[in-house]
C-alpha positions in Angstrom: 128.0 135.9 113.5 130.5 133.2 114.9 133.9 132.3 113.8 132.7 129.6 111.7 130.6 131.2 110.3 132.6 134.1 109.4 135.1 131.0 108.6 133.3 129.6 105.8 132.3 133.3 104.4 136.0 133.7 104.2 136.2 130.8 102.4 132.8 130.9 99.8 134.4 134.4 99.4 137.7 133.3 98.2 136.2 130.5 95.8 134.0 132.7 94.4 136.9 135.5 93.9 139.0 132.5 92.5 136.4 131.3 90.1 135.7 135.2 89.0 139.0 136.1 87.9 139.3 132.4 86.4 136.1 133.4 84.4 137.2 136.9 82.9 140.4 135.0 81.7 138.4 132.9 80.0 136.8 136.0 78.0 139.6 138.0 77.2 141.3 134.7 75.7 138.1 134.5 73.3 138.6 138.2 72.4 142.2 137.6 72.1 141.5 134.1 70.0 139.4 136.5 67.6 141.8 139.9 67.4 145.1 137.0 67.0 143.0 134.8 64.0 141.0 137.5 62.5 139.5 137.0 58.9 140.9 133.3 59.7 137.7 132.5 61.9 134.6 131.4 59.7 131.6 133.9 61.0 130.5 130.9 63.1 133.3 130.5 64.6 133.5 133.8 65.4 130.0 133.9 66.5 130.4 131.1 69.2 133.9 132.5 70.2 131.5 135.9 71.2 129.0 133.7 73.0 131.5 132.2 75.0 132.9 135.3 75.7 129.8 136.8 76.8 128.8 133.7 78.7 132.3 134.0 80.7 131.5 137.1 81.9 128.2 136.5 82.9 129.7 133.9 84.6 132.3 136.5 86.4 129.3 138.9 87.5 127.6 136.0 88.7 130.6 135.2 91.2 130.7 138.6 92.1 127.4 139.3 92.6 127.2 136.2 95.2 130.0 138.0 97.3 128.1 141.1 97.4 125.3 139.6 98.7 126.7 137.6 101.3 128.7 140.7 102.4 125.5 142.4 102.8 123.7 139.9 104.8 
């Protein structure tokens, strides 16, 4: 592989890693909204606050997963 290649792997490697961390922050401030407001959240509210927390991490593996496989090819 060349260097600019190996260039913009660096680079797709680094957003990804970037966008993965950004991701599970995002989910452990929905947990944290939820443990912090408690009974205070109606049960939809609490409900969407576990989608989005689910979603973010999805998310994260997602990011993570595309790093994998472009180390591997």
């Amino acid at each position: 592989m060349g260097i600019k290649e190996e260039l913009k792997k660096t680079i797709d490697n680094v957003g990804d890693a970037i966008s993965e961390a950004t991701h599970r922050g995002n989910a452990e401030g929905e947990r944290a909204k939820r443990e912090v407001a408690g009974d205070a959240l109606t049960p939809g509210e609490k409900l969407g606050s576990v989608a989005n927390e689910g979603k973010e991490r999805v998310l994260a593996e997602v990011d993570r997963t595309k790093r994998d496989v472009r180390e591997n090819i």
